[in-house]
C-alpha positions as CSV (number, residue, x, y, z in Angstrom):
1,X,241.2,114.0,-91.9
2,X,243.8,115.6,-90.1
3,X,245.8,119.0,-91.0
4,X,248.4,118.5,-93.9
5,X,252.5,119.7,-92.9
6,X,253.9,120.9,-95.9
7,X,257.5,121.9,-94.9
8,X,258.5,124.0,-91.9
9,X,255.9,127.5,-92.8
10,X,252.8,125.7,-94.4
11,X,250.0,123.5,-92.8
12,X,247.1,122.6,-95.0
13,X,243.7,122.4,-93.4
14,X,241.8,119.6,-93.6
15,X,239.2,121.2,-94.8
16,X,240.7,122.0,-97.7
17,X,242.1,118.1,-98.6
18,X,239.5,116.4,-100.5
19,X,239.7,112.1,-100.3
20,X,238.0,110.1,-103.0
21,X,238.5,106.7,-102.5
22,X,238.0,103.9,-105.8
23,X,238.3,100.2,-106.6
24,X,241.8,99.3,-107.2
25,X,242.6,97.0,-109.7
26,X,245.2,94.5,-110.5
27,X,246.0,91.4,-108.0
28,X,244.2,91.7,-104.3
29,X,243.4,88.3,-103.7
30,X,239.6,87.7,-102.5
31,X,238.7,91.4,-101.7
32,X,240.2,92.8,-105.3
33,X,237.4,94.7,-106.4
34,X,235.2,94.4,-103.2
35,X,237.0,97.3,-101.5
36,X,237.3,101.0,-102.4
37,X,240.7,101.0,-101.2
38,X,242.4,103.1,-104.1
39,X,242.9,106.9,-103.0
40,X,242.8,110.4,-104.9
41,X,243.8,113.2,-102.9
42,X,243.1,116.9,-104.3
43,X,243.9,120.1,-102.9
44,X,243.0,123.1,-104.7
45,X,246.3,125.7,-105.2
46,X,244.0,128.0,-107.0
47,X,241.3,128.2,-103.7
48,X,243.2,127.9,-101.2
49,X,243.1,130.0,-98.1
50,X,246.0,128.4,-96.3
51,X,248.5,130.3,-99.1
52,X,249.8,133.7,-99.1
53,X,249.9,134.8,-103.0
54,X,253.7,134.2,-103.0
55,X,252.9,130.4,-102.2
56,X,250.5,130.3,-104.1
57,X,252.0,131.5,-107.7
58,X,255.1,129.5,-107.1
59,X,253.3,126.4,-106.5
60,X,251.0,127.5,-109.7
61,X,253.7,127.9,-111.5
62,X,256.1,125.0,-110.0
63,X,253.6,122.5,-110.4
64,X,251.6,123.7,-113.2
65,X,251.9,120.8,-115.4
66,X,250.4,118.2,-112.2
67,X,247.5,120.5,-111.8
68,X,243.8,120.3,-113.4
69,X,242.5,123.2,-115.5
70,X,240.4,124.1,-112.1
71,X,243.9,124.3,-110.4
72,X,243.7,121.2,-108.0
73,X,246.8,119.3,-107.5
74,X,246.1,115.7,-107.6
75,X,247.4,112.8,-106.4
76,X,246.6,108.9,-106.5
77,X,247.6,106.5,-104.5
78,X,247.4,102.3,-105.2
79,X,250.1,101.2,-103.8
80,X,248.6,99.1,-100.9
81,X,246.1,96.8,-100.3
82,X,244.6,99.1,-97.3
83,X,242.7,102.2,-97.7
84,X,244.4,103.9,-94.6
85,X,247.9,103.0,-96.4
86,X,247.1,104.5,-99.3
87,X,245.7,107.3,-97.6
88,X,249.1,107.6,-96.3
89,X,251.0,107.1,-98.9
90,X,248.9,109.9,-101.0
91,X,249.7,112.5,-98.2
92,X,253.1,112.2,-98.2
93,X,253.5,112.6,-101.8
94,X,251.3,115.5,-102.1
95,X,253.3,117.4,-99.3
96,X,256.3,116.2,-100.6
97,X,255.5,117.9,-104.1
98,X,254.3,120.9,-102.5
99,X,257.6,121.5,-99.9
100,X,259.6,120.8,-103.3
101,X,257.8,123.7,-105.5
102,X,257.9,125.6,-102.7
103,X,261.7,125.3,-102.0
């Protein structure tokens, strides 16, 4: 996985994006529930070492009703039929809601 742009003065390292990828369900045709191509994305706001503590308490508190109790923001993605889409798709959104609390 590659490193995450989050608006112009944050770039999440890859290391720090964690993929899970699932069955999706609902209609697929022949390879519905053959192929794990449903995403979860997580980042941890709480961990991070990307984030100065200004970043990091407005996205806390910004984006504190999206995050897990361990302070991972979490996003799914089953949009698509294709892993690598949803992949995509989940990316976007997650640096999308992070350039918005940010703002």
């Amino acid at each position: 996985m590659e490193p995450l742009p989050v608006g112009r003065q944050l770039v999440l390292p890859a290391d720090e994006l964690r993929a899970e990828f699932a069955l999706s369900g609902g209609p697929g045709g022949q390879n519905v529930n053959k192929r794990a191509t449903a995403v979860t994305l997580r980042f941890s706001v709480r961990d991070s070492r990307a984030l100065d503590e200004d970043q990091r308490a407005r996205l806390l508190e910004r984006l504190g009703g999206r995050l897990t109790r361990a302070g991972e923001l979490v996003v799914r993605s089953t949009r698509h039929r294709e892993q690598r889409r949803n992949l995509v798709d989940a990316r976007a959104r997650l640096a999308a809601l992070g350039a918005d609390a940010l703002a």
